[in-house]
N, C-alpha and C positions, 0 to 999 in steps of 0.2 A: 704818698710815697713817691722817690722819685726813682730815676732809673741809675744806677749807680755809673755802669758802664759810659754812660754820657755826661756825666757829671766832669768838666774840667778840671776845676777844684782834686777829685778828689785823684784822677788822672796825675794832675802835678806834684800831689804831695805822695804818690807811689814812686813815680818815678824819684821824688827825694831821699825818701828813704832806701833805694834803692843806692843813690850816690852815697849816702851816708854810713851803709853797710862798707862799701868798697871804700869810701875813706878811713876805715875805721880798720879792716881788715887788717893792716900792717903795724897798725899800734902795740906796744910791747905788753907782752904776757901778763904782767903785773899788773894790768890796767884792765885786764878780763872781764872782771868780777867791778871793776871802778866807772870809767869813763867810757870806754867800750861800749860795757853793757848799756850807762844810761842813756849816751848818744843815740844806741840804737832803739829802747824804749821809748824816748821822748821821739823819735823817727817816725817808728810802726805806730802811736797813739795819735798819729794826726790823721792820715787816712782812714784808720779807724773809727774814729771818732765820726769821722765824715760819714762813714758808712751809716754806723749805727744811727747818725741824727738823721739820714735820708731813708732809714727804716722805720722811720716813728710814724707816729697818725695827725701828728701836726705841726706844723710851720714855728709852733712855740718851741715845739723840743726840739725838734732841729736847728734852731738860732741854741739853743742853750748847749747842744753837742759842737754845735763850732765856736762856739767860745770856748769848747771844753780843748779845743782840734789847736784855737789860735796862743792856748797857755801851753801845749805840750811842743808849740813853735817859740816861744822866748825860750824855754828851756835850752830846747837845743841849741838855739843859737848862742845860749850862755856858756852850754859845755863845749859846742865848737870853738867860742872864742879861747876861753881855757886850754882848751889841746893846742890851739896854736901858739899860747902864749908858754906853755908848756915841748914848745917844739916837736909837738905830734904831731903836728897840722900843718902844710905848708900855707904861705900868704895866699899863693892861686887859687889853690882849694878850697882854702878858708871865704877868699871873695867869692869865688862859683857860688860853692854850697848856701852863704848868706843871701847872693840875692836871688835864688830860688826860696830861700825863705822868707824872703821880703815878698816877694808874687804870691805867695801863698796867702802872706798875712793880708796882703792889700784885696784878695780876690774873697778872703775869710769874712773880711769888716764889708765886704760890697753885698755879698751874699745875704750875710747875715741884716743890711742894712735893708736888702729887698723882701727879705723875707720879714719884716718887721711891718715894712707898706704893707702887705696881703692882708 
């Protein structure tokens, strides 16, 4: 088990979906239940994920919950790019928020590639 609160990883992708929340915040009504919602689903599953792999009993399940962590990050960055093309999203934001999800994904695949040596 690890200690979740020191955990970088999973530090970064709270704080994302934290930005992802407030990006999303202003998005119109009609999008509620659409883009909204998934953005922030696919958000809140990557921290989580993190969580629950650094609650397992072994180094196997937790590589397999950040893989679960590093597909709920393409998501979003697919419905991010969608809102922007969609002119939900500004460009700014749209780059912010991507390459914090690039840090994620690069610290996802290192993690997971450490944990595969053990």
């Amino acid at each position: 088990m690890h200690n979740l609160k020191e955990l970088k990883i999973w530090n970064k992708a709270i704080d994302l979906t934290v930005d992802v929340y407030k990006a999303t915040a202003n998005f119109p009504s009609d999008e509620r239940f659409g883009l909204t919602s998934q953005s922030r689903r696919s958000a809140v599953s990557i921290p989580s994920n993190i969580a629950e792999g650094a609650g397992r009993n072994s180094n196997k399940e937790f590589n397999n919950f950040l893989g679960i962590a590093n597909g709920s990050s393409y998501e979003l960055q697919t419905q991010l790019v969608i809102s922007n093309k969609l002119n939900l999203l500004s460009n700014d934001l749209l780059d912010d928020l991507l390459k914090q999800i690039d840090e994620v994904q690069k610290m996802t695949f290192a993690f997971q590639k450490m944990l595969s040596n053990k």
